[in-house]
N, C-alpha and C positions, 0 to 999 in steps of 0.2 A: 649434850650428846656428842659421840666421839667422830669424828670423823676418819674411819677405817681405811680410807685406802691413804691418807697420811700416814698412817701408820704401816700402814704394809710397804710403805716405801719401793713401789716396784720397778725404777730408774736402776736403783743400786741393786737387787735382787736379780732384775733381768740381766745386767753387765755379769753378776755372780755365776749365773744359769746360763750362760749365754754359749758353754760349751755343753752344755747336757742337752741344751734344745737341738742345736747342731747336731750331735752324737743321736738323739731321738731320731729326727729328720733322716739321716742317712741309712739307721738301721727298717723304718721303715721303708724308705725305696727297697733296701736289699731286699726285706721280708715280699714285700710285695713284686720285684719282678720275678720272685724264683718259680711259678710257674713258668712265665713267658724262657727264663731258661731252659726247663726243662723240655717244652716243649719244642724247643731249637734243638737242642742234644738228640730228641729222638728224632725231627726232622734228619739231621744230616746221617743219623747211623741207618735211618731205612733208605738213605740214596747211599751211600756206602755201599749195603747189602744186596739192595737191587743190580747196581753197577758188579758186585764182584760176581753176583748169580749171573750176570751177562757176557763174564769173562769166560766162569767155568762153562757157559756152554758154546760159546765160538771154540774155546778147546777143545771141547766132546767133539763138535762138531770139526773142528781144524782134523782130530786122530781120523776119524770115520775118513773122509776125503783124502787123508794121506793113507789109511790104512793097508796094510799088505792084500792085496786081491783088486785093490781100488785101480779105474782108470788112471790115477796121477801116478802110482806108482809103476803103474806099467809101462805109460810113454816115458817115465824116467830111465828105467829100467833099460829100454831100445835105445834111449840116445835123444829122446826128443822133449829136451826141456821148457820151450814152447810152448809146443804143445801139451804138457803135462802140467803148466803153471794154465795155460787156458781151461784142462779138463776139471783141474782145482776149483779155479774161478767160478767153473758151472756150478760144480758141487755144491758149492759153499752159499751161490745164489740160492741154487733149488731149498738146501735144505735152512739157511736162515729165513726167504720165504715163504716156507710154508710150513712155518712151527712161530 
């Protein structure tokens, strides 16, 4: 009877293979974390969006406060920038609190 794994010699086969096993190994991690990528790329694009939907409305909100008719613009207007930078401050408390 033969004895098969003499024969298969897997000392010299494995040194042979020994970049394919490597090359196996790596491309499964890749296969394998590319969810966990993917789901970091959408993490950070919905704090991105969040964050810039946060800008557009301090702006909305910054025009309304400075707006023409607005208290800020009218103590400017008189000379009192003071108190047009405090009537702002109100503004901008009232309406980022209570939205």
């Amino acid at each position: 009877m033969h004895n098969y794994i003499e024969e298969l010699n897997l000392k010299t086969n494995l040194r042979k293979s020994s970049s394919v096993i490597l090359i196996s190994f790596m491309l499964g991690v890749a296969i394998s974390s590319i969810p966990y990528v993917k789901s970091s790329i959408d993490n950070i694009n919905n704090e991105r969006r969040v964050i810039l939907e946060k800008n557009l409305k301090i702006k909305e909100i910054e025009e309304i406060c400075k707006g023409d008719g607005s208290s800020y613009s009218k103590f400017y207007d008189l000379g009192f920038p003071e108190t047009a930078l405090a009537e702002f401050n109100n503004c901008m408390d009232i309406n980022m609190g209570g939205s």
